[in-house]
N, C-alpha and C positions, 0 to 999 in steps of 0.2 A: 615502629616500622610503618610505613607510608603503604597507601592502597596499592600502587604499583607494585610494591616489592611481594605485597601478599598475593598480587594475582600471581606473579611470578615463583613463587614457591611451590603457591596449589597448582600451577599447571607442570612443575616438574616433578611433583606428587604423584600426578594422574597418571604421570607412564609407567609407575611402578604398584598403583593402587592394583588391587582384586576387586572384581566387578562391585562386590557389596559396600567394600567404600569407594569408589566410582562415585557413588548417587550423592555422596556427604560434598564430596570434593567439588563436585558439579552446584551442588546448591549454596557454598562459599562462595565459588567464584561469580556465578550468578548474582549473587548478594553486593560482593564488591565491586562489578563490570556496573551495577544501578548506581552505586555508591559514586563511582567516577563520574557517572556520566549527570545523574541529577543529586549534585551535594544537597543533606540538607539543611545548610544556614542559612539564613532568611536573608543576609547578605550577598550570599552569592549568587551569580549570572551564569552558570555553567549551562543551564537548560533552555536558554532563551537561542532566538532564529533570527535569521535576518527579518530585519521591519518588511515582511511585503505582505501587502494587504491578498486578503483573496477575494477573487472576484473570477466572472464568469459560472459555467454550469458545472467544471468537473477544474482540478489542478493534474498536473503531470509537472514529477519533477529529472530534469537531466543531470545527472552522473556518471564520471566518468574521474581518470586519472587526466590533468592536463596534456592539453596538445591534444585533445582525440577527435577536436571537430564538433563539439557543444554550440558552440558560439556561432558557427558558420552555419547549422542546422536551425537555431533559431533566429538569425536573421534571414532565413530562407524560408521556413513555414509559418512564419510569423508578419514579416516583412518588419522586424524592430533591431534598429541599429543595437548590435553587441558587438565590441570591441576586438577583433580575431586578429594574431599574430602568430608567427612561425615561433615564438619563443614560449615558454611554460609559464603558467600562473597569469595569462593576461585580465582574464575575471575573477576581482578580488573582493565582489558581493553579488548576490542575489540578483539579473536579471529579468524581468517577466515581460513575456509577451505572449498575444493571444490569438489561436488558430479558430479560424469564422468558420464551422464545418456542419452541412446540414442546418444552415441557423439554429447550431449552438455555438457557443461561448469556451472555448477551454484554453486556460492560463496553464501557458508554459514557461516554466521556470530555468533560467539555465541559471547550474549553479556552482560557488567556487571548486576546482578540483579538489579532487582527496588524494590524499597521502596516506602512504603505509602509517598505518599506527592513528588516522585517524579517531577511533571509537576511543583512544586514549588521550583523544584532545590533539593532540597535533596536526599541526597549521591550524585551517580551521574550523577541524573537524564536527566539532562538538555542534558548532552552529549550520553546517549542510547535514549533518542527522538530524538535527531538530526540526530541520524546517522540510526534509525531506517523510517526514514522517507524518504531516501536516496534510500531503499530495493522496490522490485518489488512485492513482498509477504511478512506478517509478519506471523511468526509460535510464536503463544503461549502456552506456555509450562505448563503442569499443574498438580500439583499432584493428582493423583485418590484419595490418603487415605484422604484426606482433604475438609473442604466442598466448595462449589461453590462460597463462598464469595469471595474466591482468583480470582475468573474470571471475576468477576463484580467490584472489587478495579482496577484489569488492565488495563480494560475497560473503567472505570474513570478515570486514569491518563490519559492513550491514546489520550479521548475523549478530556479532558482538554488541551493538546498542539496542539490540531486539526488533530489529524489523526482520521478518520472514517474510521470505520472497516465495509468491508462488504456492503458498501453504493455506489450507483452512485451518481455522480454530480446534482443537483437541475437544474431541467428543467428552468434554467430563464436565459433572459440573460439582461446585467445592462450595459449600456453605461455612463458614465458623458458626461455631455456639462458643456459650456461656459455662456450660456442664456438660456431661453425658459424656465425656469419650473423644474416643476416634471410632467412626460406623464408616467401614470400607465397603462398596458393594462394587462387583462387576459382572457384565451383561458379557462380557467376550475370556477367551482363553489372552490368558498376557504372556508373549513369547516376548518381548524386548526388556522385561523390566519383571519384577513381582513386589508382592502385599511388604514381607520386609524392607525391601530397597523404600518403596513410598513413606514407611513408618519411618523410616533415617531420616528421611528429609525433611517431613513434615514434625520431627523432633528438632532438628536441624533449625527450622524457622522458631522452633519455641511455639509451635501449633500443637495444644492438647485435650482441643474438643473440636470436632467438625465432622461433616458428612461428608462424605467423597463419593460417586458414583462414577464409575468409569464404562463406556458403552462404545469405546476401540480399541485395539492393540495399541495401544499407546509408548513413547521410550520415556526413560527417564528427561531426559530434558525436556520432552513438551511435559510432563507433570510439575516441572522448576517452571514453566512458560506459565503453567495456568497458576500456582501459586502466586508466582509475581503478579501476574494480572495487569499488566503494562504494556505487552509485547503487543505491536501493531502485524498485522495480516496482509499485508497487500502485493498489488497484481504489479507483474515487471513485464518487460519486453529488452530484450538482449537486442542491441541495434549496432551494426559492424560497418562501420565509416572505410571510406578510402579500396574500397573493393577492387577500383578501377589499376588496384597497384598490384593484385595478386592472381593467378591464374582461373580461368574457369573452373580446372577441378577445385582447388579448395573455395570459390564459392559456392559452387554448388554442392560441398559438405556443409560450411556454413548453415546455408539456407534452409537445408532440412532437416537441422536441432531447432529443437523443442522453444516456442516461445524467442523466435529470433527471427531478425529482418535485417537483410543484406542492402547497405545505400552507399551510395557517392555523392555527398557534399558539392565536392568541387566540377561533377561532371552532370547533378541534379538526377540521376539515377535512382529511382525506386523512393524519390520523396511523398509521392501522392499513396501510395500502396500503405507506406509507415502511417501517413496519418489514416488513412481506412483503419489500418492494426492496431492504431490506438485508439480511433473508436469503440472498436469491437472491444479491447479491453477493458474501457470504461465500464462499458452495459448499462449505459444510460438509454431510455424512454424517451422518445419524445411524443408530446401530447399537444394535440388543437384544441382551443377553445371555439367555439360559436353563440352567436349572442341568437335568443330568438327568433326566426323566422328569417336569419340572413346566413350566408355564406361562410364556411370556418373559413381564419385568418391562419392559412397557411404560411406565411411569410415570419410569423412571431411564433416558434413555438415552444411550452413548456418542458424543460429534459429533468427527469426525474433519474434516481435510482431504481435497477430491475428493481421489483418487487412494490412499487409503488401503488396506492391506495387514492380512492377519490378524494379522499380527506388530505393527501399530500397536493394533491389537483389544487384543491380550495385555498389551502396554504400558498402555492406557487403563484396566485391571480392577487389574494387580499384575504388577508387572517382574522376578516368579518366574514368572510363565507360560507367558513365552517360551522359555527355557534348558532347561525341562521339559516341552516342547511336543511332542507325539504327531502328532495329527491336529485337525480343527475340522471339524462340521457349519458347514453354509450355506442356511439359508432363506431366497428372496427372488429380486431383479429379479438378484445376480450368482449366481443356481444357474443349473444349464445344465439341470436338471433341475424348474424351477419348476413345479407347489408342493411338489415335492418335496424332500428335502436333498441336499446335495452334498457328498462329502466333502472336502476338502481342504487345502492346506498353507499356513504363514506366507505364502508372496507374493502366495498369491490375493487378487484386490484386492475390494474390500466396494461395495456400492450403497447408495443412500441405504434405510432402513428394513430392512435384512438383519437376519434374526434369525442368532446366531452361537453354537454351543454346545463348548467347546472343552473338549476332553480331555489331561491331560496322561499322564507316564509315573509 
């Protein structure tokens, strides 16, 4: 029996399973939907993306069902010739072009449509997950004149080769050992899930020593997410093309769900707003360098990830910096001294527009 057919067993299982096998049937299928999508024979190419190099500060990748206006959106914020026709399927690889915002750098990807049944390899799916999962933001592209069902199919693929839209990581963390057990511990009351259902599963995996520590309500499925330990996290935006076709009221239902942005391609409506929303989704930094006794070079600046540290500073300029690193001025929202400088070390972490003047030895 072929992978296929076992997914499809176990999911005609699940409508007749009781919650306590739920958690078994859940952690097969999870096991075969990996299995599909990265065989493991050193032969096969099932997990490889289209060849695009990455480059710039942040990737964004576009998805969508054909026909939804991909292509016309990135020869519009991009200014990079992509091939757009009235018929389906007109991009049949990988795309990339890059939006100049704030003097950063961010590579947008328009990439081939998907098809139902993607996550199962169809058309060509295997390779816009792969390389969608590579991006730092996904924009999903959507037609307004059509109903929602297209945004809940995308969603299922998506879901199905493990990227979680919109989700942080599950508060747990899982160790293997060698001996000792299974040591369950949890810091919260578990309403979605309990201590048996996790022992099925983690029997399931052929797991029969490890620590588990659980510190959210957590369901069964994000506990198959964190055994797998494969599943990517990242940030989407719902973006709804062709607006100009459908009436005020339903845009203005549109517009005020969650993580979405209402545009027209064809009539250039609300394209500057979307790349603002895609900044903002990034939550990249950006940081000035200034050399000694001159003026910061506003015009070049370094965009990190939130959370960045002087030591990612050093890294960003020349990866001698760091090794030979003394102290660092801090001008900005992270001086504790603002508008004054601040001195101090690699960990200090940087705000968005910090001017940084680093001293080495």
């Amino acid at each position: 029996m072929g992978i296929l057919e076992k997914i499809k067993q176990i999911e005609a299982q699940k409508n007749k399973a009781t919650e306590y096998h739920l958690g078994l049937l859940k952690a097969k299928l999870a096991r075969y939907r990996a299995q599909l999508l990265e065989p493991t024979g050193k032969s096969s190419g099932g997990g490889t993306g289209f060849d695009v190099q990455k480059s710039g500060d942040a990737r964004v990748s576009l998805i969508g069902f054909p026909s939804v206006g991909k292509s016309t959106l990135l020869s519009k914020a991009t200014h990079t010739a992509s091939e757009a026709a009235a018929y389906e399927f007109t991009t049949l690889t990988a795309i990339p072009g890059v939006i100049e915002y704030k003097g950063a750098r961010i590579q947008l990807l328009d990439l081939p449509g998907i098809v139902e049944g993607a996550s199962q390899g169809r058309g060509r799916g295997r390779q816009v997950v792969s390389t969608a999962k590579t991006a730092d933001l996904i924009v999903i592209m959507l037609d307004a004149t059509k109903s929602e069902e297209q945004k809940r199919l995308l969603e299922i693929e998506l879901d199905a080769v493990g990227i979680r839209l919109n989700k942080s990581k599950p508060d747990v963390v899982f160790k293997r050992k060698t001996t000792g057990g299974i040591t369950l511990n949890t810091t919260v009351k578990l309403t979605k899930t309990d201590e048996k259902t996790i022992r099925t599963i983690l029997a399931g995996y052929k797991i029969h020593n490890c620590d588990v520590m659980i510190r959210e309500d957590i369901t069964t499925d994000e506990f198959i997410d964190v055994l797998i330990g494969t599943r990517k996290y990242m940030p989407c935006l719902y973006v709804y093309n062709k607006v100009d076709a459908i009436s005020l009221e339903q845009v203005d239902k549109l517009a005020h769900q969650l993580n979405t942005v209402v545009i027209s391609c064809e009539m250039d409506l609300n394209l500057d707003y979307l790349i603002d929303r895609i900044w903002d989704k990034l939550e990249l930094v950006k940081v000035y360098t200034k050399k000694r006794g001159a003026q910061p070079d506003l015009s070049d600046p370094i965009c990190l990830r939130k959370g960045a540290t002087i030591e990612d500073v050093c890294n960003g300029v020349h990866r001698s910096l760091a090794p030979n690193f003394r102290y660092a001025l801090v001008w900005g929202k992270s001086s504790k001294f603002s508008p004054y400088a601040q001195k101090v070390s690699l960990s200090h972490q940087v705000q968005d527009e910090d001017v940084v003047s680093i001293f080495t030895k």
